[in-house]
Structures are given as structure tokens and as C-alpha cells.
N, C-alpha and C positions, 0 to 999 in steps of 0.2 A: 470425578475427573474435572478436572480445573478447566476455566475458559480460558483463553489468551488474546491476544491484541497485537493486529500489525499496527505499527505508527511508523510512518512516514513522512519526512521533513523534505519536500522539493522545491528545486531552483527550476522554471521551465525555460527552455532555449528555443526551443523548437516547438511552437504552439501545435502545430498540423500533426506532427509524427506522434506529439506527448497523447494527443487528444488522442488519435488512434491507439493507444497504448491501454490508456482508460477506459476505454467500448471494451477491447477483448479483455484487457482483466476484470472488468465487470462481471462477467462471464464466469471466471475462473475461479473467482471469489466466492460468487455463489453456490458455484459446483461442488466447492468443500464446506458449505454451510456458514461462509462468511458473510456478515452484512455489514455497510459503512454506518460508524455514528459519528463521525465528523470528516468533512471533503471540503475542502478549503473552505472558504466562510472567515471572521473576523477572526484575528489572533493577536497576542502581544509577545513579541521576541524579551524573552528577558534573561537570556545567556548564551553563549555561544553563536553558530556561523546563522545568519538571517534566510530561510527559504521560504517563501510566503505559501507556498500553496502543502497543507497539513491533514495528513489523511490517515484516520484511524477506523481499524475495520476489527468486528470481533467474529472470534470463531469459538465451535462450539469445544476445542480443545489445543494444546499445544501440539498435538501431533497431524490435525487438520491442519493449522496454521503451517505449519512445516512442508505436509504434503502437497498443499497447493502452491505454494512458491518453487518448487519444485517439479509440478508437474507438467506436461507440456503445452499444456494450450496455456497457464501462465507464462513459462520459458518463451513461447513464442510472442506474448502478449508482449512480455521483457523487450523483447528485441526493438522495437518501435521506440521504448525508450533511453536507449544506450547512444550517447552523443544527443539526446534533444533535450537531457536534463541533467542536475547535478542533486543527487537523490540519498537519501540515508533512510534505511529499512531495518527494525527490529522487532521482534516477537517477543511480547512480555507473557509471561503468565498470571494471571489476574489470581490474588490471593483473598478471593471472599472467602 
């Protein structure tokens, strides 16, 4: 079974609400055997719309990755950041 990878590109609006958002899905990510290997830190924009803070997390499968954005203590973690950012989230499947 394949690993996958959330990566996410965010604009933050709301420092306070974003920040609580990241504590609970800390949480959440972990609970499906996700760990972060990149949380904002230096990057270089070289296409498309500019979000500085760049967050890529691996899991131990496509279908972890799935069920934790999903599940409710992410959904809830969600909520904090709906209106405090401007966010793009996808699940890749890592083809080692």
C-alpha cells in the first residue's frame, strides 16, 4: 500500500482562529498516523496564486489520508479555519 501526502498551500487572515486550528489538527493527523515533513519554513513561489505558509504531512496510506480529513475531530479542527484563511488541500499518492 502506497503512502500519500497532504500538501497544503495557505493564505492566513486570522492569526488567532488559524493557530487554534493547527493545535486540534495536530491531533488529528496524528491519530491517523500522519506526521508533518514540511510546516511553513522558507519556500519559493514559482507558479500560480502566492500562500506563504506550506504544509505537507505524510500518511501511512491514501485511505488514512482520506479518513482523517474526514473524521471529526479534523472536521471540527476545520472549523477554526473556515474565514481565517484562504487554503488549498490535496492528497497525493506517493508512487515509490
Amino acid at each position: 500500500m502506497a503512502e500519500a501526502l497532504w500538501i497544503a498551500h495557505v493564505k492566513v487572515s486570522d492569526a488567532e482562529a488559524y493557530g487554534e486550528y493547527a493545535k486540534r489538527a495536530t491531533g488529528a493527523i496524528a491519530d491517523h498516523g500522519g506526521r508533518f515533513i514540511a510546516r511553513g519554513g522558507a519556500y519559493e513561489q514559482l507558479e500560480g496564486p502566492d500562500r506563504p505558509r506550506n504544509v505537507v504531512a505524510r500518511f501511512p496510506s491514501m485511505q488514512a489520508a482520506h479518513d482523517c480529513y474526514y473524521s471529526d475531530a479534523y472536521q471540527e479542527a476545520l472549523s477554526f479555519a473556515k474565514g481565517a484563511a484562504e487554503r488549498e488541500l490535496v492528497i497525493v499518492e506517493l508512487s515509490e
